[in-house]
C-alpha positions in Angstrom: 200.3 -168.9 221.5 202.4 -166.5 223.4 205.4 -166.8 224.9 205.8 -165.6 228.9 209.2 -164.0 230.5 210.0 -166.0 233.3 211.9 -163.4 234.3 210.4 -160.0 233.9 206.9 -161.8 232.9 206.9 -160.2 229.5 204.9 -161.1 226.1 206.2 -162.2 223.4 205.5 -164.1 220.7 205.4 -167.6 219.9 208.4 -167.8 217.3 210.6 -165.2 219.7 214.0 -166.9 220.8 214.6 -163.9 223.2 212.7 -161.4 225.5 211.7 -158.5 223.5 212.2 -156.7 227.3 215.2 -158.3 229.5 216.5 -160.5 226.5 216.8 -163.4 228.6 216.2 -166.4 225.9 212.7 -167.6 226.3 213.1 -171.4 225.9 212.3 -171.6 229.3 209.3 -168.8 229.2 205.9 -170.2 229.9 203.5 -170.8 226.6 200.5 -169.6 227.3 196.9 -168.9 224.5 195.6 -165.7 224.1 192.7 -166.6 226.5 194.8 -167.8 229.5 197.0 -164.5 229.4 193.8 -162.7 229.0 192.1 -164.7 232.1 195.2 -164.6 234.1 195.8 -160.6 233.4 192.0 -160.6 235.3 193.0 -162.7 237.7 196.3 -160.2 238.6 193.8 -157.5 238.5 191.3 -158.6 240.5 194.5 -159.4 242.9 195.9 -155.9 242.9 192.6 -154.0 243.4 192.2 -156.8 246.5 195.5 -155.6 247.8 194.9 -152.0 247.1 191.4 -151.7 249.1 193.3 -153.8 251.8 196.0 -151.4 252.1 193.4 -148.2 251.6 191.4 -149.7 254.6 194.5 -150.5 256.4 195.6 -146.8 256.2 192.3 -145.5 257.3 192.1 -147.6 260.6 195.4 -146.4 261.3 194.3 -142.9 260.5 191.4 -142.7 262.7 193.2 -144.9 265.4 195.7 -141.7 265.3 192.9 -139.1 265.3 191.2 -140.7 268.0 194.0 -141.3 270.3 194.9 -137.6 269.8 191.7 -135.9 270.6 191.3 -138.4 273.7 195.1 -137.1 274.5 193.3 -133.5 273.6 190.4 -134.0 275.7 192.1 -135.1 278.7 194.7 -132.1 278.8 191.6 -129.6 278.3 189.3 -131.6 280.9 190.4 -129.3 284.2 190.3 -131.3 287.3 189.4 -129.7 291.2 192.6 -129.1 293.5 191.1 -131.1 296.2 188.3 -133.7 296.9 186.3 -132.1 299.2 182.1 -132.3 299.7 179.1 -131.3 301.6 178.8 -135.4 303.3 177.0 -135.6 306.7 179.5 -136.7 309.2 179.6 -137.0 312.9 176.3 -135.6 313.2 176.6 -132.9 310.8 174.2 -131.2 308.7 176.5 -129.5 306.0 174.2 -128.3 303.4 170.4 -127.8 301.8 168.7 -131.4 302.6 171.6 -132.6 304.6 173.8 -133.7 301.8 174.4 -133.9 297.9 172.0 -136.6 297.4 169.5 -134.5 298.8 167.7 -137.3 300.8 166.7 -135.8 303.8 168.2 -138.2 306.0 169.9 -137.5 309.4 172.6 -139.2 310.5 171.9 -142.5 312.2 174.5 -142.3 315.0 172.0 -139.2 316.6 169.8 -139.1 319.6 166.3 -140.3 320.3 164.2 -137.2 318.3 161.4 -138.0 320.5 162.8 -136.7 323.8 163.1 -133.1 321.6 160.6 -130.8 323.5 162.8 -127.7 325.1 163.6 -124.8 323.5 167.4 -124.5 324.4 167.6 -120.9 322.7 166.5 -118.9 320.0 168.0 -116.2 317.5 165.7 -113.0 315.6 166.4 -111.4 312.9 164.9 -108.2 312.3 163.8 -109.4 308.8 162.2 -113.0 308.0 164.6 -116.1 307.3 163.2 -118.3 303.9 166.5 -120.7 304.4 167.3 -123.3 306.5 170.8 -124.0 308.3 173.6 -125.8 308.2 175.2 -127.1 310.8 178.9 -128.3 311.0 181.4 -128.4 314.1 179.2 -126.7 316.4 179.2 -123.8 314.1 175.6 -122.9 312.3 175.8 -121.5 309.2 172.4 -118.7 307.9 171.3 -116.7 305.3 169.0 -114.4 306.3 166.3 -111.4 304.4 168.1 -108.8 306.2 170.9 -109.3 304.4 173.7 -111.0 305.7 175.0 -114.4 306.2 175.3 -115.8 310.1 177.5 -118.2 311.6 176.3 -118.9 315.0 177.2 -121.6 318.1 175.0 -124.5 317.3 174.7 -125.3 321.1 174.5 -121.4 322.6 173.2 -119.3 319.8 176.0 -117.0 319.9 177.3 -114.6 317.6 180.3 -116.0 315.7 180.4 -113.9 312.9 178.6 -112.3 310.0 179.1 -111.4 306.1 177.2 -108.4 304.6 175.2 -109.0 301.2 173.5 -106.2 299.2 170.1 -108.4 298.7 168.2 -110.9 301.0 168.9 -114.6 300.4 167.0 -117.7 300.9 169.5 -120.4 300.0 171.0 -122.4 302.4 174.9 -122.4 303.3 176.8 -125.6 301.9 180.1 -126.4 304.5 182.8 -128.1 302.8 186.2 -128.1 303.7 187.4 -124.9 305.2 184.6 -123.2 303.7 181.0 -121.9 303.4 179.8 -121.3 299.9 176.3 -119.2 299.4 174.4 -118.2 296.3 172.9 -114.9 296.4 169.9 -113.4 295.2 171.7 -110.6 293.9 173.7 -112.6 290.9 176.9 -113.5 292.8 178.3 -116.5 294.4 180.8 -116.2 297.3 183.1 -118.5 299.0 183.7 -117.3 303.1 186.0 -119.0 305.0 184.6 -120.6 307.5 186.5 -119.8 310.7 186.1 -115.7 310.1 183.7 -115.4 307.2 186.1 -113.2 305.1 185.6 -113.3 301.7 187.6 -116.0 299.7 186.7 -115.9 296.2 183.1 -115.0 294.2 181.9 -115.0 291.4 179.3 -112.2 289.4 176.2 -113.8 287.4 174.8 -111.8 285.0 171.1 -112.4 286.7 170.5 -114.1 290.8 171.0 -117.4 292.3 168.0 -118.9 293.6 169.0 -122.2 294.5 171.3 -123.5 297.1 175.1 -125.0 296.4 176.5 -128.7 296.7 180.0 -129.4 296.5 180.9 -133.2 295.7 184.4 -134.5 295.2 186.1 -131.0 294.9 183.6 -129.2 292.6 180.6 -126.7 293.7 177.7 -126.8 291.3 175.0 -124.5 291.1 172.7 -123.0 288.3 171.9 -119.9 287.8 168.9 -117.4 286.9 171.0 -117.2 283.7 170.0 -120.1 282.1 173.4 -121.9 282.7 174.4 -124.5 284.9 178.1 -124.3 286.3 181.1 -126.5 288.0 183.7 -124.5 289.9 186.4 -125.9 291.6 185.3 -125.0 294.9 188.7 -124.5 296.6 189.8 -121.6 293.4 186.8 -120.6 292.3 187.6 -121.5 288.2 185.2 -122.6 286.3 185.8 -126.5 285.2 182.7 -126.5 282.7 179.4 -124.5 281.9 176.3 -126.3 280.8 173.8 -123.9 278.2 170.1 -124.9 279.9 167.7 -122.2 278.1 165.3 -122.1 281.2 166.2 -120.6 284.6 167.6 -123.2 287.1 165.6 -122.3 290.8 166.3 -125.6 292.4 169.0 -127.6 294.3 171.2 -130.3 292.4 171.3 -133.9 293.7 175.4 -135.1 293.0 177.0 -138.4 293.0 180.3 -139.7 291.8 178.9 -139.7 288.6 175.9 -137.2 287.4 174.4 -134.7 288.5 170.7 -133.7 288.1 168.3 -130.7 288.8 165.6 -129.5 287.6 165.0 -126.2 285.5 162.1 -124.3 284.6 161.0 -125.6 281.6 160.2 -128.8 283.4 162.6 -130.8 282.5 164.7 -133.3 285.1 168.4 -133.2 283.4 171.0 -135.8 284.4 174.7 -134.6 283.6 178.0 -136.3 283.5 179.5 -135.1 287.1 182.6 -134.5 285.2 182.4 -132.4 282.0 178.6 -131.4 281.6 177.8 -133.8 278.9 173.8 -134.2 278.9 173.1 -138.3 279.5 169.4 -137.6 280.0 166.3 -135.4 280.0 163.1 -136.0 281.1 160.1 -134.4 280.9 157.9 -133.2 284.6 154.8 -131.4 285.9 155.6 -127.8 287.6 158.3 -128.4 290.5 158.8 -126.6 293.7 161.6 -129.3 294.7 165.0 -131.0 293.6 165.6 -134.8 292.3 166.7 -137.1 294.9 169.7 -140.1 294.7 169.7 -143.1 296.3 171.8 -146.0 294.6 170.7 -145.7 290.8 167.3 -144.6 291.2 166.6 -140.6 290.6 163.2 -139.6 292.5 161.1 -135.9 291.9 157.4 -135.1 292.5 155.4 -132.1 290.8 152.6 -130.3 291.5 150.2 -132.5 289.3 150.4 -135.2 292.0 153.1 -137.5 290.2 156.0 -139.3 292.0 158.6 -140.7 289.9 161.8 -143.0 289.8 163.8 -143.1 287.0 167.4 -145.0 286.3 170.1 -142.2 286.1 172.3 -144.6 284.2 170.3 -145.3 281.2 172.1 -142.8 278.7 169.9 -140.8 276.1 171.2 -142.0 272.6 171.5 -139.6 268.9 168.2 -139.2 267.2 166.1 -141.4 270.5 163.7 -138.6 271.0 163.1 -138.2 267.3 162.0 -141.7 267.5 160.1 -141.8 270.2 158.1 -138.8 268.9 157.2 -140.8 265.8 156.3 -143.9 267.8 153.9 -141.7 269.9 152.2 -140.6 266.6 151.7 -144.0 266.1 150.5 -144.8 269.1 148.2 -141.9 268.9 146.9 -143.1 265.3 146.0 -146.5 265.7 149.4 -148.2 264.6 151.2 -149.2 267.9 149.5 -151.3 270.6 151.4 -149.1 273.4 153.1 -145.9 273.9 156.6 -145.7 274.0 157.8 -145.4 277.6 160.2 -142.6 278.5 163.7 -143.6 278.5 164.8 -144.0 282.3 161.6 -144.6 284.0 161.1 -147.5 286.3 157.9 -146.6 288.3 155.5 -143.5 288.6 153.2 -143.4 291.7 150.4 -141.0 291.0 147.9 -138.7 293.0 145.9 -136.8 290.5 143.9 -135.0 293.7 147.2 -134.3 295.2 149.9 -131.9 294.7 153.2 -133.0 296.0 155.6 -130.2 297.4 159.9 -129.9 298.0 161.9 -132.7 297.2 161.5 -136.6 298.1 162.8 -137.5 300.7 164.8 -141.0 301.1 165.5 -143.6 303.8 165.3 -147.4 304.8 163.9 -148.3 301.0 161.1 -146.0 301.2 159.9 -142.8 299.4 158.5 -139.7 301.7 156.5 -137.0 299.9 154.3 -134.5 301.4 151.3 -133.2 299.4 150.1 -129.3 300.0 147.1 -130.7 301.5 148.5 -131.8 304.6 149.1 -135.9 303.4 152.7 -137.5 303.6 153.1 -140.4 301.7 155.7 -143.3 301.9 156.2 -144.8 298.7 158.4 -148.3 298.4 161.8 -146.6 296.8 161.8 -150.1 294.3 158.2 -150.5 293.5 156.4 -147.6 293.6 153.8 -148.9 295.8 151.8 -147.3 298.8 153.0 -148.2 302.5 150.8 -145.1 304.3 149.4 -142.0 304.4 149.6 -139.5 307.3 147.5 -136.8 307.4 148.8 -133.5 309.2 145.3 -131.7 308.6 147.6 -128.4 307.6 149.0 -126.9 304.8 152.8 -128.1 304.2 155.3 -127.4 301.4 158.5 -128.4 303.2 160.1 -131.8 302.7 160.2 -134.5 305.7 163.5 -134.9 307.4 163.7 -138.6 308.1 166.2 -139.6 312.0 166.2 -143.0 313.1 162.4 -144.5 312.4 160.8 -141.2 312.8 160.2 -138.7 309.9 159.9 -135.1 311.1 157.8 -132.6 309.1 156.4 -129.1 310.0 153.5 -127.9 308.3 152.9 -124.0 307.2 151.6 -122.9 310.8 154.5 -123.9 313.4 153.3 -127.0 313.9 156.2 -130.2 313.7 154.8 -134.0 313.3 157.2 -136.8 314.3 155.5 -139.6 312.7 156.8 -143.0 312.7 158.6 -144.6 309.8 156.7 -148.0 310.4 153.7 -147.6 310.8 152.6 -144.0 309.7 150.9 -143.0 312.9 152.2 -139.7 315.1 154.5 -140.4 318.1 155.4 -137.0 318.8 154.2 -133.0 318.2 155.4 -129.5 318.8 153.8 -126.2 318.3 156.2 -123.0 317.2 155.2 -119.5 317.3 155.2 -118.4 314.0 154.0 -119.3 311.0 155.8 -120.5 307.4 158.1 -123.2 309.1 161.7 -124.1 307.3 162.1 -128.3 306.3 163.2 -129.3 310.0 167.3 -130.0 310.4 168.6 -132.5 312.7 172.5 -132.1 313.8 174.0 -133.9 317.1 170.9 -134.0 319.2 169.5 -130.4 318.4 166.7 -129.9 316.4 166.9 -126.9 314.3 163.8 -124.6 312.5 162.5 -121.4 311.6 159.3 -119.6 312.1 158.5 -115.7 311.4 156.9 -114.2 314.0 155.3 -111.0 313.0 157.5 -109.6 309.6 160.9 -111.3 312.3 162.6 -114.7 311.7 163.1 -116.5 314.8 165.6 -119.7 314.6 164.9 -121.8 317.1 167.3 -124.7 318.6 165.2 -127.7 320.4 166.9 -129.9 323.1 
């Protein structure tokens, strides 16, 4: 029998008038066996590790509550944000960049004229050289790049000479208008921002290898990739870099932007879907050879390839650590006998598929439909939610431009200077005019002028239609 402090919970034994520790006398101390001191010394063991690991897990929430607060406190002070908010929208008739505007859907503004009255040649503009872009068109000013080397701005209704900007190479992109300036990517590596009234220079930039795609600027930020395998955000107004994105595969096409992401496609085949804000990769995804851009509408992302293959896929879905690894060794499965189905590509909601066909440019968009040309002279509208067939028109002529879709009419030249008006509804042709030339541009529709390009013998001729 032992006696128990109650004071300084001390042993001591049985016989023991005072605490061998405190010497308080221990006729009140609690008499406790050898066992129950030995039990309840477990017991206030147990109870101390308990509070120990408590206050050890305690700490390390607070800890990483700290770090985590920090680095998001880090992040935001490093994430650079663009002076201003402008962007390449249609408004008021406009046609500000490559494919209209930065979801790349081909789609004229809706407050236009009726297209079908288009039949007179109000004027035309040569160039000594041929012209591979198409215009923009913005304020009654039009906006060129052309092979002889320079960059045009010209009156949208006359055709007269507003100014011009000397380039050391030919170009083929298209001019994006935003703001108070014109931003053009060069074949010969460098990027330039003109402003728009004068076309003196206001910033560039030098790539290490050419530009072969067009620009779009969204919300205050130009993005563009490059022959250099990277993919970059500039604030468009200053011309600093906001964030770089490392690709690995030239980048040759046009990137499709909403508040959100922005996707393209590079030449390793692969559609990628970044966040519109720092660069982070959300999703890859895997295509046939590509002449053309991904298209937006809502949160569908459409492309085509050459294998005859139309796709939508859902830009939100978000590509999670180690989700290719597994898919790979589902496919293996699959492949062997132990899977019933093969794992389906994260993203995709429909494919629409031509095996005899291949498609050309980028889908166009409008009115819940798909529009995609095939180099065999076929346009197809595909149902934007579905995937499913509405009609095909057949042009009987080589085309590899992209539809420009204005009111319900859809506007497509083929490769000999021919342009089909087809109708939206019911697929049929409700309107044609022949060009001289040959090798059309995708057609552009601003205020109620038509605008396209043939090359007439080694010249490019732009020519306005009334």
């Amino acid at each position: 029998m032992l006696k128990i402090c109650s004071v300084c919970g001390t042993e001591n034994e049985s016989d023991s008038r005072f605490c061998r520790n405190c010497w308080t006398p221990t006729r009140c101390a609690q008499k406790l066996t050898t066992e129950q001191v030995a039990g309840s010394k477990r017991d206030e063991f147990t109870r101390r590790s308990r509070l120990s690991n408590l206050r050890l897990i305690i700490s390390g929430l607070v800890l990483m509550a700290l770090i985590g607060f920090f680095l998001f406190q880090y992040s935001i002070r490093g994430m650079k944000t663009p002076a201003t908010s402008i962007g390449s929208h249609i408004e008021n008739g406009s046609w500000p960049m490559h494919l209209g505007g930065p979801s790349l859907a081909s789609q004229a503004s809706r407050i236009e004229g009726n297209g079908q009255l288009w039949n007179r040649i109000a004027w035309t503009f040569e160039t000594s050289m041929p012209i591979s872009s198409s215009p923009a068109v913005v304020d009654g000013i039009l906006y060129i790049t052309t092979e002889d080397r320079r960059v045009l701005a010209l009156g949208s209704d006359t055709g007269d000479h507003v100014w011009e900007f000397n380039t050391n190479s030919p170009s083929d992109s298209t001019p994006s208008v935003a703001g108070a300036l014109v931003f053009v990517a060069l074949r010969e590596g460098r990027l330039v921002a003109l402003d728009k009234v004068d076309g003196s220079l206001v910033w560039d930039f030098h790539s290490t290898e050419p530009f072969f795609s067009s620009t779009t600027v969204y919300d205050g930020i130009l993005y563009v990739g490059s022959g250099d395998r990277t993919f970059y955000a500039f604030d468009a107004v200053t011309g600093e870099i906001l964030w770089t994105h490392d690709v690995g595969s030239r980048i040759m096409t046009t990137p499709s932007v909403n508040e959100e992401v922005v996707a393209f496609i590079a030449q390793d085949n692969m559609v990628r879907v970044l966040d519109a804000r720092t660069g982070k990769l959300r999703l890859d995804y895997p295509i046939g050879t590509s002449n053309g851009s991904p298209s937006l509408e809502g949160n569908r992302l459409f492309f085509s390839d050459f294998n005859g293959s139309l796709r939508a896929i859902d830009w939100t879905q978000v590509q999670k650590p180690m989700e290719k690894i597994a898919r790979r060794i589902r496919l293996q499965m699959f492949i062997w006998g132990f899977q019933s189905k093969a794992p389906v590509l994260k993203g995709t909601v429909w494919r629409f598929r031509r095996p005899s066909e291949s498609f050309q440019g980028t889908p166009s968009i409008s009115g819940g439909a798909v529009y995609v040309p095939s180099s065999r002279g076929n346009v197809y509208k595909i149902s934007s939610s579905e995937g499913r067939l509405v009609w095909i028109y057949s042009m009987n002529s080589r085309v590899t431009n992209q539809p420009t879709v204005h009111r319900d009419v859809i506007y497509v030249a083929d490769d000999f200077g021919k342009i089909h008006g087809v109708s939206v509804l019911t697929g049929e042709v409700v309107w044609k005019l022949t060009l001289a030339g040959t090798k059309t541009s995708s057609v552009v529709v601003a205020g109620e002028t038509m605008f396209v390009v043939t090359n007439v013998a080694g010249k490019g001729v732009l020519h306005a239609i009334k």
